[in-house]
PyMOL Python script that loads the backbone (N, CA, C, O; Angstrom):
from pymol import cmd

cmd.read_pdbstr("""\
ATOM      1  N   UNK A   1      10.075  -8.734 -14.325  1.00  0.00           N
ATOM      2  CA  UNK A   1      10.538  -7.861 -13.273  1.00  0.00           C
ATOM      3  C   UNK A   1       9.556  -6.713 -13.044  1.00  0.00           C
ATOM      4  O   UNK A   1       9.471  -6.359 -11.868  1.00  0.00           O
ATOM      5  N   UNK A   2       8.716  -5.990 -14.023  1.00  0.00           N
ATOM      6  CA  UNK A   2       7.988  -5.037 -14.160  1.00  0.00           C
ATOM      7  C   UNK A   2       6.504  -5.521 -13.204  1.00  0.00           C
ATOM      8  O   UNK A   2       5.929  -4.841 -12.353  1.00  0.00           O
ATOM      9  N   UNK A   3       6.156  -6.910 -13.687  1.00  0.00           N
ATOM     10  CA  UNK A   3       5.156  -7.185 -12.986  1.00  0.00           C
ATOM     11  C   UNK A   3       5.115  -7.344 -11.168  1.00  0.00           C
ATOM     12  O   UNK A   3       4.299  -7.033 -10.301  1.00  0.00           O
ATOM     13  N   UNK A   4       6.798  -8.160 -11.182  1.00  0.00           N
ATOM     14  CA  UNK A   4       6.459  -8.595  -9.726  1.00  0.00           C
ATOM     15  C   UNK A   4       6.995  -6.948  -9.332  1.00  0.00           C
ATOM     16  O   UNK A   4       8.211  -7.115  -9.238  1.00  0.00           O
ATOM     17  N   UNK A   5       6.829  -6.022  -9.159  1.00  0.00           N
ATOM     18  CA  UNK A   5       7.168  -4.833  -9.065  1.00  0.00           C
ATOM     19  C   UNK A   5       6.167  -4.013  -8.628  1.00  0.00           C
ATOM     20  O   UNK A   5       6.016  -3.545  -7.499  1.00  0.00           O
ATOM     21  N   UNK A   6       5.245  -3.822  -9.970  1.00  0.00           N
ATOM     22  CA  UNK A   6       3.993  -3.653  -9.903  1.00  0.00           C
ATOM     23  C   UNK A   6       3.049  -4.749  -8.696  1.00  0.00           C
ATOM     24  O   UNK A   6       2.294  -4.389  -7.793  1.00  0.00           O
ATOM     25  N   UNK A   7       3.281  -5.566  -8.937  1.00  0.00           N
ATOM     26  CA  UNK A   7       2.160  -6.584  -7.751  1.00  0.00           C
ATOM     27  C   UNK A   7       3.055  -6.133  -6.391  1.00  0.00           C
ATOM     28  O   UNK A   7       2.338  -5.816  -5.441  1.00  0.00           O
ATOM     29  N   UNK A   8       4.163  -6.072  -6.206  1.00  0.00           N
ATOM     30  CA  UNK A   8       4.450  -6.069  -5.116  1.00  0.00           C
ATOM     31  C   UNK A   8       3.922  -4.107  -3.977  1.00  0.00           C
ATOM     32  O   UNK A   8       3.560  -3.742  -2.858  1.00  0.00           O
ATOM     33  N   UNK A   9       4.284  -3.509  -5.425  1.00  0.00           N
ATOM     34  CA  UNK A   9       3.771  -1.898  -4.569  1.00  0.00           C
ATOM     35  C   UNK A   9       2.202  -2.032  -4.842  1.00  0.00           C
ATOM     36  O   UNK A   9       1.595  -1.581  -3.871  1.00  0.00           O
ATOM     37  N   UNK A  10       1.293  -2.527  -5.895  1.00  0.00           N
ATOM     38  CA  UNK A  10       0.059  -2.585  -5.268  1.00  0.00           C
ATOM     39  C   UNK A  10      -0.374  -3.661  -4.295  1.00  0.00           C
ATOM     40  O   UNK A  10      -1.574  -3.890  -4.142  1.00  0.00           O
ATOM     41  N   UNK A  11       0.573  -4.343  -3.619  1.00  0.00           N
ATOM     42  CA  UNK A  11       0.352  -5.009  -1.861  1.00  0.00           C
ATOM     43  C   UNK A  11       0.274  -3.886  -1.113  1.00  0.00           C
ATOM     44  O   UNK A  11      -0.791  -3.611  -0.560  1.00  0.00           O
ATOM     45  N   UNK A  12       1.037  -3.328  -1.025  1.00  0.00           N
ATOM     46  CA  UNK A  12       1.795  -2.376  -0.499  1.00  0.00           C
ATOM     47  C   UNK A  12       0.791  -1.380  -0.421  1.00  0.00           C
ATOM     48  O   UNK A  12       0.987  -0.946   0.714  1.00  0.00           O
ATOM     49  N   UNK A  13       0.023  -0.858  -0.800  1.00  0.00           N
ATOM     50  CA  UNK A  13      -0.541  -0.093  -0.975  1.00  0.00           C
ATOM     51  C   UNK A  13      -1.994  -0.580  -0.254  1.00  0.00           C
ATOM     52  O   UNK A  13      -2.684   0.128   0.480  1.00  0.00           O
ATOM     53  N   UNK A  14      -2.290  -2.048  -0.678  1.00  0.00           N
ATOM     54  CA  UNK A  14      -3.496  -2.475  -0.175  1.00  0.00           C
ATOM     55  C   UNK A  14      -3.453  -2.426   1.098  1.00  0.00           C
ATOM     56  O   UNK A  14      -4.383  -1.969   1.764  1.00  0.00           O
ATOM     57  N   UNK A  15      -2.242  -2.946   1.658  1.00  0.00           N
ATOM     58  CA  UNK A  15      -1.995  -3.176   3.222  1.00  0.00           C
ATOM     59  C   UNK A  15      -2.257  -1.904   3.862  1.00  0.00           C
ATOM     60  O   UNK A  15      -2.597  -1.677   5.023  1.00  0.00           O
ATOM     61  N   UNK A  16      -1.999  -0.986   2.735  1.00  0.00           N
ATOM     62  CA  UNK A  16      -1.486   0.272   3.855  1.00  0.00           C
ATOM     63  C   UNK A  16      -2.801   1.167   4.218  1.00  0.00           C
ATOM     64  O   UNK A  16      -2.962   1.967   5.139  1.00  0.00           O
ATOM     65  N   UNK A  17      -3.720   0.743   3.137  1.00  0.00           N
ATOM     66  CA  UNK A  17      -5.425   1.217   3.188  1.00  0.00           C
ATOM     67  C   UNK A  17      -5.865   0.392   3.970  1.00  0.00           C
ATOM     68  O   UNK A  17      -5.977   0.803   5.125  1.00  0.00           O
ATOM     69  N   UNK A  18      -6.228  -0.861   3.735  1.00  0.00           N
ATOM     70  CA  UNK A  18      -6.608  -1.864   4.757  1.00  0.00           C
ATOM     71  C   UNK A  18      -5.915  -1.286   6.276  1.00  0.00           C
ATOM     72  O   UNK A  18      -6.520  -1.013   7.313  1.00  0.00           O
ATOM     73  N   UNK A  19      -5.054  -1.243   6.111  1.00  0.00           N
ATOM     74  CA  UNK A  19      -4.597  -0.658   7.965  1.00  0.00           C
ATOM     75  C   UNK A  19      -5.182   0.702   8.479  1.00  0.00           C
ATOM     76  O   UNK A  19      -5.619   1.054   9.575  1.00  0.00           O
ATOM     77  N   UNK A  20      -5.054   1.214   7.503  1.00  0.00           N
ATOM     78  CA  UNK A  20      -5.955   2.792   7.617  1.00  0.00           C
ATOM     79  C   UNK A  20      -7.349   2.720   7.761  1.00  0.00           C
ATOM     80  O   UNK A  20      -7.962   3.499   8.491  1.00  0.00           O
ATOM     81  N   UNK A  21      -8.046   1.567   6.912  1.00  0.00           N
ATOM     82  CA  UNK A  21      -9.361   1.182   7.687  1.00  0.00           C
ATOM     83  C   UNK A  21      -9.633   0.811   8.476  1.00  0.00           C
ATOM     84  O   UNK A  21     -10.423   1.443   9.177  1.00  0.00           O
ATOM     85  N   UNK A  22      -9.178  -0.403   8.863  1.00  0.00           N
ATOM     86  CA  UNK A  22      -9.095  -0.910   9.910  1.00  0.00           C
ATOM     87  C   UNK A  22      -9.103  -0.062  11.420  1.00  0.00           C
ATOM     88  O   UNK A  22     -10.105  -0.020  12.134  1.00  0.00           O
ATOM     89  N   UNK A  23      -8.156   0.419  11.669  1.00  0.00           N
ATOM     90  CA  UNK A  23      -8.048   1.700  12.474  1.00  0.00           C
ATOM     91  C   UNK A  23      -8.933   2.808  12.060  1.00  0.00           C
ATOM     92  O   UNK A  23      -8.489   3.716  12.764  1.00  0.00           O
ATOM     93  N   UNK A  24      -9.707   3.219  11.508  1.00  0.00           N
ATOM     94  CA  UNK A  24     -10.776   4.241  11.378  1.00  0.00           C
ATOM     95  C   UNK A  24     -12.311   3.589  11.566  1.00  0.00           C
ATOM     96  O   UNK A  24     -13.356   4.063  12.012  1.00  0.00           O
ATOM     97  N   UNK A  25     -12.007   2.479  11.100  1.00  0.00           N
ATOM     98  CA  UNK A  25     -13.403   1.590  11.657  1.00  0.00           C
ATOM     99  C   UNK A  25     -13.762   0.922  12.803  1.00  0.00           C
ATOM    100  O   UNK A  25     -14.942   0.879  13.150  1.00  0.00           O
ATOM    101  N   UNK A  26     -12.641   0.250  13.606  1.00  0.00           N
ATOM    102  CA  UNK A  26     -12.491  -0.268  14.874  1.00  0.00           C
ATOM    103  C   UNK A  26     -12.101   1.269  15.846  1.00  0.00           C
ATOM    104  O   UNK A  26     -11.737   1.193  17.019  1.00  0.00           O
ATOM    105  N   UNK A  27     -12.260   2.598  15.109  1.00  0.00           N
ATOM    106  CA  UNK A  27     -12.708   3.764  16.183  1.00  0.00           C
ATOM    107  C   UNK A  27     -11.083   4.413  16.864  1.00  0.00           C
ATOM    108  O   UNK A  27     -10.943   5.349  17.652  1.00  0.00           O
ATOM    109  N   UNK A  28      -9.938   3.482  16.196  1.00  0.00           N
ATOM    110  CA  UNK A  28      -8.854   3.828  16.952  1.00  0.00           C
ATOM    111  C   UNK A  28      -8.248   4.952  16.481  1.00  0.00           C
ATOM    112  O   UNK A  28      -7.341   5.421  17.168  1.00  0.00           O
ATOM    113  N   UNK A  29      -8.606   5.593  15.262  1.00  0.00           N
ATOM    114  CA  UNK A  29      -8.207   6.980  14.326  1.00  0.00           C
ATOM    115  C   UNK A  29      -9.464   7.830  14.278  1.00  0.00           C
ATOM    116  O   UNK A  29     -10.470   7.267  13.846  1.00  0.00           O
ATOM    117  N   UNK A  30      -9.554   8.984  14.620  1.00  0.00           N
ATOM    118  CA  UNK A  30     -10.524   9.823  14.830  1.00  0.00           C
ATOM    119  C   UNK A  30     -10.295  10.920  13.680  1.00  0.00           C
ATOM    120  O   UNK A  30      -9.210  11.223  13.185  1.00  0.00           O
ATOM    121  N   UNK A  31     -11.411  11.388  13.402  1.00  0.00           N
ATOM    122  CA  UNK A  31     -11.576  12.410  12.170  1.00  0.00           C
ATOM    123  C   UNK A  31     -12.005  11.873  11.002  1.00  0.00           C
ATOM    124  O   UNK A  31     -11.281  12.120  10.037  1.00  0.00           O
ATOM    125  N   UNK A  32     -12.685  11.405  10.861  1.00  0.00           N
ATOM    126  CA  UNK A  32     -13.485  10.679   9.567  1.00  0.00           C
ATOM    127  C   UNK A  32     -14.691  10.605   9.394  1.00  0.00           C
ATOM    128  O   UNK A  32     -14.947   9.630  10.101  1.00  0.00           O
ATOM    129  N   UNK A  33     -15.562  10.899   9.000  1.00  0.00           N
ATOM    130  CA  UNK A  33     -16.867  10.024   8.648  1.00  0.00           C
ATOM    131  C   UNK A  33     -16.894   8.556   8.901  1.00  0.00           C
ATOM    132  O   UNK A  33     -17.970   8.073   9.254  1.00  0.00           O
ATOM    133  N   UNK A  34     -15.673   7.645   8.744  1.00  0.00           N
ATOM    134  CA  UNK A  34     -15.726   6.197   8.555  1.00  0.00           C
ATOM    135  C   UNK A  34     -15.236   6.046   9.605  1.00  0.00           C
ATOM    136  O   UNK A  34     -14.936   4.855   9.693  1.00  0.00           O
ATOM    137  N   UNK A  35     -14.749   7.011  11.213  1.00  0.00           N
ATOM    138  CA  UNK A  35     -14.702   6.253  12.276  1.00  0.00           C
ATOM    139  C   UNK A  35     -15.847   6.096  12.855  1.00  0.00           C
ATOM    140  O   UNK A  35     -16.920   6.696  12.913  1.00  0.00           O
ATOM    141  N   UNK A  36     -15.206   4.806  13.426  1.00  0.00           N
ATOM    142  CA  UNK A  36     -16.389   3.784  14.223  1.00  0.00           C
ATOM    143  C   UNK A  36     -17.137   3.022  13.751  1.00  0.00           C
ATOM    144  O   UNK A  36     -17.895   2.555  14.601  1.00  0.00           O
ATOM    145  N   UNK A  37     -17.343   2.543  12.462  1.00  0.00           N
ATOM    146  CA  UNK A  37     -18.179   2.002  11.529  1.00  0.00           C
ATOM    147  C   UNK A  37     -17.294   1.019  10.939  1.00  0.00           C
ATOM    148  O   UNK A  37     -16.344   1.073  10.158  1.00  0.00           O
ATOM    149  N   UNK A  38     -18.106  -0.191  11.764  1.00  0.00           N
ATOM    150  CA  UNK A  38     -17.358  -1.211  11.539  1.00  0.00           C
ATOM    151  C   UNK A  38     -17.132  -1.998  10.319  1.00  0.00           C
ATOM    152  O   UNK A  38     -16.278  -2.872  10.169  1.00  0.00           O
ATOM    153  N   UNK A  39     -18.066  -1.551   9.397  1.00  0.00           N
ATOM    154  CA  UNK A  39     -18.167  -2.242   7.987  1.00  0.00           C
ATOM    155  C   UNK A  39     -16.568  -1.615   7.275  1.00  0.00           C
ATOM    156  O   UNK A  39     -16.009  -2.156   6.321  1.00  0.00           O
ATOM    157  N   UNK A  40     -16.099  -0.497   7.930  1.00  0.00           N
ATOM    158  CA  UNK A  40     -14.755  -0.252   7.023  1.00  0.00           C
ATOM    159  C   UNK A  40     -13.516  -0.850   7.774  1.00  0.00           C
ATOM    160  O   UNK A  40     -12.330  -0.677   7.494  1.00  0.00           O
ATOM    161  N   UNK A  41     -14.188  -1.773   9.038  1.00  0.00           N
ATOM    162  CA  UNK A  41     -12.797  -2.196   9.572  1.00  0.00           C
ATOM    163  C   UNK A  41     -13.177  -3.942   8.658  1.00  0.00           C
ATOM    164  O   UNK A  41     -12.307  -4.813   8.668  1.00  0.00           O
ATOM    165  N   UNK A  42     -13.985  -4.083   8.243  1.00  0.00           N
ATOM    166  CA  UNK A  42     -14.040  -5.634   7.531  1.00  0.00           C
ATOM    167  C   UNK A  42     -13.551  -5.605   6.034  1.00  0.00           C
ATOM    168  O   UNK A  42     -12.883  -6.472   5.470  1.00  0.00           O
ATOM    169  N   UNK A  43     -14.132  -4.155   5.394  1.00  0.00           N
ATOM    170  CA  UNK A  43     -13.135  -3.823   4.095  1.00  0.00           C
ATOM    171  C   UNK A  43     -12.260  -3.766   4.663  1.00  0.00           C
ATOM    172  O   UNK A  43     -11.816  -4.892   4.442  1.00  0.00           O
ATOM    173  N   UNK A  44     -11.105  -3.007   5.714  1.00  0.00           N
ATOM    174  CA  UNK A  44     -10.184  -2.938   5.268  1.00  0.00           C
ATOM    175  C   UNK A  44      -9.226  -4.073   5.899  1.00  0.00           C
ATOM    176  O   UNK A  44      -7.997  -4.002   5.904  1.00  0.00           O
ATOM    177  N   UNK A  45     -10.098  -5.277   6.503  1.00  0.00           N
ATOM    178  CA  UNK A  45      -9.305  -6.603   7.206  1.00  0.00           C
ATOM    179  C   UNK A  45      -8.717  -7.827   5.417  1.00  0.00           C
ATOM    180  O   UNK A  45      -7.812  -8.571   5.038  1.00  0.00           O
ATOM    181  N   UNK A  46     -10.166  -7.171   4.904  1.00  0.00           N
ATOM    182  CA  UNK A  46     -10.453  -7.748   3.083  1.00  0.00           C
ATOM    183  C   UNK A  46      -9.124  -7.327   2.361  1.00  0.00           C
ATOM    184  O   UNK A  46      -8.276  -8.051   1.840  1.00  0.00           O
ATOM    185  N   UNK A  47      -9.178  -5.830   2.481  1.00  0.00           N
ATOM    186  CA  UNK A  47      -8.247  -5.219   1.437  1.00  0.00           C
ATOM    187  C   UNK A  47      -6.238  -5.562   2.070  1.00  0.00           C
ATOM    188  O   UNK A  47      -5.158  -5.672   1.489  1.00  0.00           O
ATOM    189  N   UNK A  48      -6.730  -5.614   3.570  1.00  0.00           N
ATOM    190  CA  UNK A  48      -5.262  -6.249   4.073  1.00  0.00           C
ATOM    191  C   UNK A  48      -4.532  -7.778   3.600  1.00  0.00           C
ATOM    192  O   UNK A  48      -3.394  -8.156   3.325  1.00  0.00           O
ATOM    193  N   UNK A  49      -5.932  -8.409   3.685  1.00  0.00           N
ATOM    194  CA  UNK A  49      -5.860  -9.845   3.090  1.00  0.00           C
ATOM    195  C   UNK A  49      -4.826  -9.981   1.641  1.00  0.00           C
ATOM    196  O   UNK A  49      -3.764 -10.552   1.396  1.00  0.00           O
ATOM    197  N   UNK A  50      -5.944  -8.976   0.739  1.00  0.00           N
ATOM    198  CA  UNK A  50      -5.561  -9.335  -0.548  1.00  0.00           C
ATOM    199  C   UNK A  50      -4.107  -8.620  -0.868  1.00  0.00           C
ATOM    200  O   UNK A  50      -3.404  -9.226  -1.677  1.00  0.00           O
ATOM    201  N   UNK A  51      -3.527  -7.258  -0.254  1.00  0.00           N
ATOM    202  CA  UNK A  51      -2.433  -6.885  -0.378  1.00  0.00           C
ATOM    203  C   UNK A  51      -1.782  -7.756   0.139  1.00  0.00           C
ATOM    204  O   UNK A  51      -1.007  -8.039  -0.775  1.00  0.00           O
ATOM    205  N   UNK A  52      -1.411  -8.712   1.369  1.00  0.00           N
ATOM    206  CA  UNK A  52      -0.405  -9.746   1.759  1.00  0.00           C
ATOM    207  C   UNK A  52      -0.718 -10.946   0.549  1.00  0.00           C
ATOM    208  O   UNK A  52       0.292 -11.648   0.594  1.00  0.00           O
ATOM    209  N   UNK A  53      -1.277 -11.291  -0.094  1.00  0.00           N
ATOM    210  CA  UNK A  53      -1.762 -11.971  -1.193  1.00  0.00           C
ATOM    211  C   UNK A  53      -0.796 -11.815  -2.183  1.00  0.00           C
ATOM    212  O   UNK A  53       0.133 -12.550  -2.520  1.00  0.00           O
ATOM    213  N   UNK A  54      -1.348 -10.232  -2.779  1.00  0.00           N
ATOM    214  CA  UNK A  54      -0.418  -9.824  -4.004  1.00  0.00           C
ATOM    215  C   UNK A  54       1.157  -9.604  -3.771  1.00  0.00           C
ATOM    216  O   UNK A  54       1.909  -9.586  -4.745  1.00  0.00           O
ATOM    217  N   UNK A  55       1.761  -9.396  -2.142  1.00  0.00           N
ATOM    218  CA  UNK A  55       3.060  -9.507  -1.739  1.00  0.00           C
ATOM    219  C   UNK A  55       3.760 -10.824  -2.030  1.00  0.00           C
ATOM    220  O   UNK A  55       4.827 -10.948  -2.632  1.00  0.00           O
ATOM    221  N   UNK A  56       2.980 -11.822  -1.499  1.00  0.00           N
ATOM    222  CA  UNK A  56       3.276 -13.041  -1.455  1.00  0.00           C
ATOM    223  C   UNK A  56       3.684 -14.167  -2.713  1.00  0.00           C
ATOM    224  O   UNK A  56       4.365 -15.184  -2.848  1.00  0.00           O
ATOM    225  N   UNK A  57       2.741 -13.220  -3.577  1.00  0.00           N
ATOM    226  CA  UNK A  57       2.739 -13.752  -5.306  1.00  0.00           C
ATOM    227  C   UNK A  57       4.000 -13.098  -6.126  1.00  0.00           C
ATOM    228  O   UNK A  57       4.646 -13.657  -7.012  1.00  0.00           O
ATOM    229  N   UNK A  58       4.188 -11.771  -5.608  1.00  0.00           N
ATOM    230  CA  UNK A  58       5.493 -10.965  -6.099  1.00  0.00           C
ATOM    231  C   UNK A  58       6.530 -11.659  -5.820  1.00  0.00           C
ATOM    232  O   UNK A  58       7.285 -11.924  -6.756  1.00  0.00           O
ATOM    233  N   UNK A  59       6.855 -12.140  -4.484  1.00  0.00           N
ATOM    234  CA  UNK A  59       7.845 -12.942  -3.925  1.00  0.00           C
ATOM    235  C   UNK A  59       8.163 -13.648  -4.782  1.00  0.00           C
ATOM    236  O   UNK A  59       9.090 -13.644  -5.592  1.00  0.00           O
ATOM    237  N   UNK A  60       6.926 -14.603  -4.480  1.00  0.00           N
ATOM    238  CA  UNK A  60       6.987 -15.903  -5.589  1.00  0.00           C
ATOM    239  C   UNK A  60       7.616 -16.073  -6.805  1.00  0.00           C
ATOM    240  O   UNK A  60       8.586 -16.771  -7.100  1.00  0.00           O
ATOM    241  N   UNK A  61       6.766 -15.166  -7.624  1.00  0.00           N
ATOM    242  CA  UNK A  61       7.686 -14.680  -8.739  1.00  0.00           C
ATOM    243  C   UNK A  61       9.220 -14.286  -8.982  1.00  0.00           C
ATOM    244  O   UNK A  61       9.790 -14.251 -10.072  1.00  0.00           O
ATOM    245  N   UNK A  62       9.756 -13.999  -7.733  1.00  0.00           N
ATOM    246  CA  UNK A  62      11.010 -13.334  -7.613  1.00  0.00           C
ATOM    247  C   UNK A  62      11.689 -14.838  -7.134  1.00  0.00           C
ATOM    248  O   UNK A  62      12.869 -15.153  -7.287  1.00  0.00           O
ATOM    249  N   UNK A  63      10.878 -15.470  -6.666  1.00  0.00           N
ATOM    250  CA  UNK A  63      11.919 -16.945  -6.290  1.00  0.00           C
ATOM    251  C   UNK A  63      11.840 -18.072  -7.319  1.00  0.00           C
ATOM    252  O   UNK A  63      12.429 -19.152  -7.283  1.00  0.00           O
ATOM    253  N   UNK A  64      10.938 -17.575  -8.307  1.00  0.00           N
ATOM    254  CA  UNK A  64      10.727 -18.932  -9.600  1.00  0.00           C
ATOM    255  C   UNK A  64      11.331 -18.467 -10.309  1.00  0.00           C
ATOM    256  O   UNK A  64      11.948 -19.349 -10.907  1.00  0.00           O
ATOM    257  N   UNK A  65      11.708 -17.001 -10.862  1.00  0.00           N
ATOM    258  CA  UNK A  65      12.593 -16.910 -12.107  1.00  0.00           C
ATOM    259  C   UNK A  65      13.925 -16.679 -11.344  1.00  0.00           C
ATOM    260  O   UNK A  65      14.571 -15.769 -11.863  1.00  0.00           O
ATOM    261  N   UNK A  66      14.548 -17.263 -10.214  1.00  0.00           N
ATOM    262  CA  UNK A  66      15.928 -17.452  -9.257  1.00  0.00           C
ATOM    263  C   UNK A  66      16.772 -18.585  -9.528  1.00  0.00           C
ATOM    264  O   UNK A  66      17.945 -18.958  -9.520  1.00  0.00           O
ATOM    265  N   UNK A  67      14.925 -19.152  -9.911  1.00  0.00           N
ATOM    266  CA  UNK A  67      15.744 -21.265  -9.812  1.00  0.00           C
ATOM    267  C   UNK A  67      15.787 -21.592 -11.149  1.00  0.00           C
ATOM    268  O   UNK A  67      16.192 -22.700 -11.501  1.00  0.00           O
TER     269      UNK A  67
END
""", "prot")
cmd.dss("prot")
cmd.show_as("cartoon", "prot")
cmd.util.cbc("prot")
cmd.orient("prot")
């Protein structure tokens, strides 16, 4: 329970940076050094990836110790 817990708020967390990059790199959030610079909208398309990843595995976990 501790783990899928843990995996599930560090998704959560990835997604929520990844979206914050994303939007500071594709120029749509202003005030940064990292707007407009597209290399932080590909980290943060990466870091979105792997947080829906680690969500998906939490789940998982939550539906294998169900059955």
């Amino acid at each position: 329970m501790v783990m899928r817990g843990a995996l599930g708020l560090l998704g959560g967390l990835a997604v929520a940076v990844g979206v914050v990059f994303i939007g500071q790199g594709t120029n749509l959030t202003h005030g940064s050094s990292m707007s407009g610079h597209g290399g932080y909208a590909g980290l943060g398309a990466a870091l979105l990836a792997i947080g829906l990843l680690l969500i998906v595995w939490a789940w998982r976990l939550r539906s294998s110790r169900k059955a």
